[in-house]
C-alpha positions in Angstrom: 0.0 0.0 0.0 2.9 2.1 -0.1 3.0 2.9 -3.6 -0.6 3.7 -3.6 0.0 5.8 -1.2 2.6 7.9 -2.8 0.6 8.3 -5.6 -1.8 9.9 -3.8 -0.1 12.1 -2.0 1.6 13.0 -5.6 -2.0 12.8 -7.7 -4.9 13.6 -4.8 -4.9 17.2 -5.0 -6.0 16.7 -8.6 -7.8 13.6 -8.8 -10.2 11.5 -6.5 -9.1 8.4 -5.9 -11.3 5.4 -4.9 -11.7 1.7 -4.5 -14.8 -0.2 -5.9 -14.8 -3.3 -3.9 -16.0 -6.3 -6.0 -16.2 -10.1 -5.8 -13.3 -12.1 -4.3 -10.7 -13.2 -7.2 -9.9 -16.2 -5.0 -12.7 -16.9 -2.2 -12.3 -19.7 0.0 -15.4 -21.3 -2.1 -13.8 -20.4 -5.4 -10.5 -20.7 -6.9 -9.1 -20.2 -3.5 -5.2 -20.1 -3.0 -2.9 -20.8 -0.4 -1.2 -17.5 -0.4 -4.1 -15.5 0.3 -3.5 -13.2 3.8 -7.3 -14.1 4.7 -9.4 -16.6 3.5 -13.0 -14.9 2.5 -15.8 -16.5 1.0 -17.1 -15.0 -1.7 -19.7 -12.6 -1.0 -23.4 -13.7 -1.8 -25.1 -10.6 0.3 -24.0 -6.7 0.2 -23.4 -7.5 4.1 -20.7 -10.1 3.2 -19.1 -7.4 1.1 -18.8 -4.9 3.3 -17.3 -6.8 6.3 -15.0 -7.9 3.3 -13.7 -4.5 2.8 -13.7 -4.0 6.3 -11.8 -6.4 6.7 -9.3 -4.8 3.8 -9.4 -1.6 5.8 -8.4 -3.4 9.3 -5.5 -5.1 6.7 -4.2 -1.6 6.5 -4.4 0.1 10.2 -8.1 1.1 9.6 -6.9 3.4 7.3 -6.6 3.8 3.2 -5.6 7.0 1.0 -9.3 6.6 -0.8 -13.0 6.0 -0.2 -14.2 2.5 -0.3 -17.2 1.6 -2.3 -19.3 -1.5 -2.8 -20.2 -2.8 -6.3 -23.5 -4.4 -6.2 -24.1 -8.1 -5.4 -25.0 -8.6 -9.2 -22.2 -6.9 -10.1 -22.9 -3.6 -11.8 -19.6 -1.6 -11.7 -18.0 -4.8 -12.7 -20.0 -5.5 -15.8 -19.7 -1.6 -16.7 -15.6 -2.0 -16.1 -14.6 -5.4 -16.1 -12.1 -5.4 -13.1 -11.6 -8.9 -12.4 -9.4 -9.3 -10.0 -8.2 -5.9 -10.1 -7.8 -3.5 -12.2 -7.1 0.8 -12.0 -9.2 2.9 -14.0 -9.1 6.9 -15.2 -12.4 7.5 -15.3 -14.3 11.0 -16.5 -17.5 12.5 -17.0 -16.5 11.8 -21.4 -15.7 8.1 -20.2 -12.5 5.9 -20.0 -9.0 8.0 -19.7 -7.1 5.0 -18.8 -7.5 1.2 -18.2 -4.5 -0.7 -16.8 -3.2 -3.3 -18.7 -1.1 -6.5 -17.0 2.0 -7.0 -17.9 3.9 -10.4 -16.9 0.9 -11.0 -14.5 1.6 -7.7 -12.8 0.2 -4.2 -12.3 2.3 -1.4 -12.7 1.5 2.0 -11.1 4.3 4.0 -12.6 1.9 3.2 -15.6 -0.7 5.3 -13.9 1.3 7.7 -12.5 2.8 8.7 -15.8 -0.7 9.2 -17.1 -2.0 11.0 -14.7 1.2 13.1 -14.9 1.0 13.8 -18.6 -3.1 15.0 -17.7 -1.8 17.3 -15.1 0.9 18.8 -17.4 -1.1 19.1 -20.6 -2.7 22.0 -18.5 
């Protein structure tokens, strides 16, 4: 959390940052692995969801450089931008900005930070 840390503290004063909490990539009940730091089933109530992103939050000292939000049980913000198992997102009121891509399995956020960079200085 570190990183996403830093690029908040670099980016925040410009953007809003934010997490959409969405199903479990690997729930106990569902393609669960051993590596996992907590072992959550997935979620089949918006009451499961949100003691699983409490439970994210406690993870982190009870406290996260964003808002937390809750995508639906049915899914909604994940049909709208597929995000499966995670994913970062520029998002504006025209649409898509930015979609991270993996690469080798992996997420990179000097990806992000470069773009958000590049919106900042093209003002």
């Amino acid at each position: 959390m570190p990183q996403v840390s830093d690029l908040v503290a670099r980016h925040g004063p410009r953007f809003r940052f934010a997490c959409v909490y969405i199903e479990e990539a690997h729930a106990l009940d569902e393609w669960p692995i051993k590596e996992a730091p907590v072992d959550i089933r997935q979620h089949s109530t918006l009451d499961d969801r949100r003691a699983a992103a409490r439970t994210l939050l406690d993870h982190f000292g009870g406290v996260l450089p964003f808002e937390i939000y809750l995508d639906g049980i049915a899914g909604p913000f994940n049909a709208a931008y597929p995000s499966w198992p995670f994913r970062f997102w520029v998002l504006s009121e025209e649409g898509v900005l930015f979609k991270a891509m993996p690469r080798d399995s992996c997420y990179y956020l000097r990806d992000l930070d470069k773009f958000l960079a590049s919106l900042s200085d093209s003002e």
